[in-house]
C-alpha positions in Angstrom: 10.0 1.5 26.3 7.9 -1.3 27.6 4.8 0.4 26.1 5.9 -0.6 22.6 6.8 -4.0 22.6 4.0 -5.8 21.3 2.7 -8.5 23.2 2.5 -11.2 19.7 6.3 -11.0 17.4 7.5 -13.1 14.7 10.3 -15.4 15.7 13.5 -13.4 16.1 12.2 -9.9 16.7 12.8 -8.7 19.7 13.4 -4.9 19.9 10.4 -2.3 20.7 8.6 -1.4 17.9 9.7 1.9 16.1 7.1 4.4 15.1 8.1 5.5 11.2 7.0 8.1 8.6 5.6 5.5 5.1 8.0 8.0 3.2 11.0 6.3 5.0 9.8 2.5 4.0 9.2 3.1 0.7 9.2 5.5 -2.4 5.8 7.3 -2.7 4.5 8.3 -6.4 1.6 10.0 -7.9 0.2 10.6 -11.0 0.6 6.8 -12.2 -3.4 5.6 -12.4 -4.4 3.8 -15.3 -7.1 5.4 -17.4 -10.5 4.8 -15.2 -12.2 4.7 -18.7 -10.8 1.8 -19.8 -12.5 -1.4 -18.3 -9.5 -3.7 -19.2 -7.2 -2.2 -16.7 -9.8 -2.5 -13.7 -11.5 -4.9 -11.6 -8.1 -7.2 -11.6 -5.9 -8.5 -8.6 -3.6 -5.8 -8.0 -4.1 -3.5 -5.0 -5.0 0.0 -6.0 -4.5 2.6 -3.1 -6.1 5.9 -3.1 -4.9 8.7 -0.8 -8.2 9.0 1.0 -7.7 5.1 1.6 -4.7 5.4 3.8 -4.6 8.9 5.0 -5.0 8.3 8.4 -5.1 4.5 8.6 -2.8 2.7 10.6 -2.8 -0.5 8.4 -4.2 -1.2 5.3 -4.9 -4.7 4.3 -6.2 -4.4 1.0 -7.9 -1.4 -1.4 -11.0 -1.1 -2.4 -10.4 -0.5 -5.9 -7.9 -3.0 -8.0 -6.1 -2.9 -11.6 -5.3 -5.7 -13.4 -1.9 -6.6 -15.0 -2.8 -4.9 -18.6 -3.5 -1.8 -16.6 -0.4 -1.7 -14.6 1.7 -2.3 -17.8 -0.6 0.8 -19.6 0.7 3.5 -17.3 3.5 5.0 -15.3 2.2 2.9 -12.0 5.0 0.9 -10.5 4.8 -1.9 -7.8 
């Protein structure tokens, strides 16, 4: 178990890391992208994962592509 504590923890953690599924942290959904033909619901602030973009990464720190708030509130995405 030694092997999976990491060597920098916020205060308070303490326990060995535990490897998990993304499915078990938190709801995944498809189908919700905002039309791509529609400039006012791109280029914004909001983080817009692909598939391809976090396939195999291990962490993610921010997507390539992001919507704005108009977008979000023009289709079935959810944050």
């Amino acid at each position: 178990m030694a092997g999976n504590v990491p060597k920098i923890r916020f205060p308070g953690f303490t326990e060995p890391w535990e490897q998990r599924k993304l499915g078990e942290l938190a709801e995944i959904v498809s189908g919700g992208t905002p039309a791509t033909s529609n400039p006012e619901y791109w280029d914004g602030t909001i983080n817009w994962y692909t598939p391809a973009e976090i396939s195999e990464a291990r962490y993610v720190y921010g997507s390539q592509k992001k919507i704005t708030e108009v977008g979000l509130n023009n289709s079935s995405a959810k944050i």
